[in-house]
N, C-alpha and C positions, 0 to 999 in steps of 0.2 A: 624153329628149334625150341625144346622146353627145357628150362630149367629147373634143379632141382631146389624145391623151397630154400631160401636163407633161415635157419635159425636160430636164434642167439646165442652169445657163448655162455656158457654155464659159468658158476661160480667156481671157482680152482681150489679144489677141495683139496690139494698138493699144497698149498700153502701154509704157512704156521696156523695154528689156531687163532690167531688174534681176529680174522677176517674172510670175508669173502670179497671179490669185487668184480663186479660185472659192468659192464659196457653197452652201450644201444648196441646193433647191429651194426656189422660191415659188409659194405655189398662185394661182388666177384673184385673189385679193384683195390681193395682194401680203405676204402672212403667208408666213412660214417655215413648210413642211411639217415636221411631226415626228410619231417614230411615234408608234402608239397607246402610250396610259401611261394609266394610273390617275391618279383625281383628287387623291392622296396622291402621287403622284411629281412630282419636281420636276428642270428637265434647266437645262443651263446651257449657253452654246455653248462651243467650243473653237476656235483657230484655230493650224492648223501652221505655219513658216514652214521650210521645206528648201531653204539655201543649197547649191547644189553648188559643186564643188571644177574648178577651169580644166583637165580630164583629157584634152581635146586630141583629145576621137572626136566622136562625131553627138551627138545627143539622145537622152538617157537616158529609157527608158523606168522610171518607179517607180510602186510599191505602197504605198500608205499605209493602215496597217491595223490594229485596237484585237485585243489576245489579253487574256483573263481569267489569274485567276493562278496557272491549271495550265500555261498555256501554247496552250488551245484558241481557237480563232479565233472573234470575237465580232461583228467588222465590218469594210465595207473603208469609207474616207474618201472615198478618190481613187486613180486609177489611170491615168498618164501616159503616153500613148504609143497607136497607134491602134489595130495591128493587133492583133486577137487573137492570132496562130499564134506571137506574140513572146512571150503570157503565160506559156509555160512558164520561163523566164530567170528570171523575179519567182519562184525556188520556192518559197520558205518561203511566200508568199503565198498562189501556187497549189496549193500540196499542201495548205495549212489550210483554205482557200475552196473547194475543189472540189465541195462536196457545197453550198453555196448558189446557188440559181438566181436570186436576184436580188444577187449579189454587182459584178455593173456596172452594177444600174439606176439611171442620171443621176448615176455618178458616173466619168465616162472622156472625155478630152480631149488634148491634146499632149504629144508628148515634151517634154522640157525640154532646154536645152541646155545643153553647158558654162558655168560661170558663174552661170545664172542663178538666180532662188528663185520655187519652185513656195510658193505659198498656199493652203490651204484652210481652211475654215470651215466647225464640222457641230456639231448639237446633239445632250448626251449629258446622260443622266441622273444629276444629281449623285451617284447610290451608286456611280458606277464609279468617283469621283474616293477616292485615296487607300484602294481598295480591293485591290491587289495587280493590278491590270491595268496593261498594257505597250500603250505605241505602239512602231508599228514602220515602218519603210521597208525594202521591197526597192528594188534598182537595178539597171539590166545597161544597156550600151551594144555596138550595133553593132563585131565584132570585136573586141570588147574582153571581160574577164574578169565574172562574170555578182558581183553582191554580194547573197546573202542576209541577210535583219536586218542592210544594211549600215551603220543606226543602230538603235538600239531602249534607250526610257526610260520610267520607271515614269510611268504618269499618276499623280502626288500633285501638291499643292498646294504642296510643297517645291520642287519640280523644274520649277513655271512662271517660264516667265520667264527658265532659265537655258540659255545652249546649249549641248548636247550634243552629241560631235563622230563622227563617220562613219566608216566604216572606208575607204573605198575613194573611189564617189563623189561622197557628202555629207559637205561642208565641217563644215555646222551643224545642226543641226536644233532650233527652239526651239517652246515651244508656249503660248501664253496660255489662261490660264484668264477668262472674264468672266460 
């Protein structure tokens, strides 16, 4: 028997303007997809929250995306905005993610616009927490200046919860740990 593809929920674009919020995958059961892990690993979820800043252009296309603590790319989150041939703006994203081929599977949805907060929620395996690995956001907007790691904060257990602010154009970017 085949099934037909799982794929992700979109942002609920029905919701106030303040946000979007997206979710990893759910499988037919209504369970949270997570990758394969040993019966010894244990993941927890994360969820971003990326205020942007009132920058006066279109909808920003962003990158949300975990590097380990050399600096190499390790996952993408989310990935805001629809067109691909716009991916190359998100650099730091796209030059670290280039060599994965499921680096947008069921995770790409709307631009964001001026003002608003993109959300997401994805499960990570507690050794990443407090291990030297970095979230990050790129951003670019139509006619507008392109922002690579236009925020970027260590994942530790210090720094949930508190916002960390954007170069360009994200206001805030905060992240819970639960």
């Amino acid at each position: 028997m085949t099934r037909a593809p799982h794929r992700a929920p979109r942002p609920n674009n029905t919701t106030p303007k303040e946000h979007h919020h997206v979710q990893t995958p759910l499988n037919p059961f209504g369970r949270r997809l997570r990758a394969r892990t040993s019966a010894l690993t244990h993941s927890r979820q994360v969820t971003l929250s990326a205020q942007l800043k009132n920058y006066g252009g279109d909808g920003a296309y962003l990158a949300a995306y975990l590097t380990d603590a050399k600096g190499a790319y390790v996952r993408t989150f989310w990935v805001a905005g629809g067109k691909a041939k716009y991916y190359k703006h998100l650099s730091d994203w796209n030059r670290l993610s280039s060599g994965d081929a499921k680096r947008l599977n069921g995770v790409t949805g709307a631009s964001v616009g001026a003002g608003r907060t993109l959300k997401v929620t994805a499960d990570l395996a507690d050794a990443l927490i407090d291990a030297g690995y970095e979230i990050h956001i790129d951003a670019a907007a139509e006619d507008m200046r392109d922002s690579a790691s236009d925020v970027r904060v260590p994942l530790s257990s210090a720094n949930a919860g508190k916002p960390q602010a954007g170069k360009q154009y994200i206001q805030t970017l905060t992240f819970q740990l639960q």
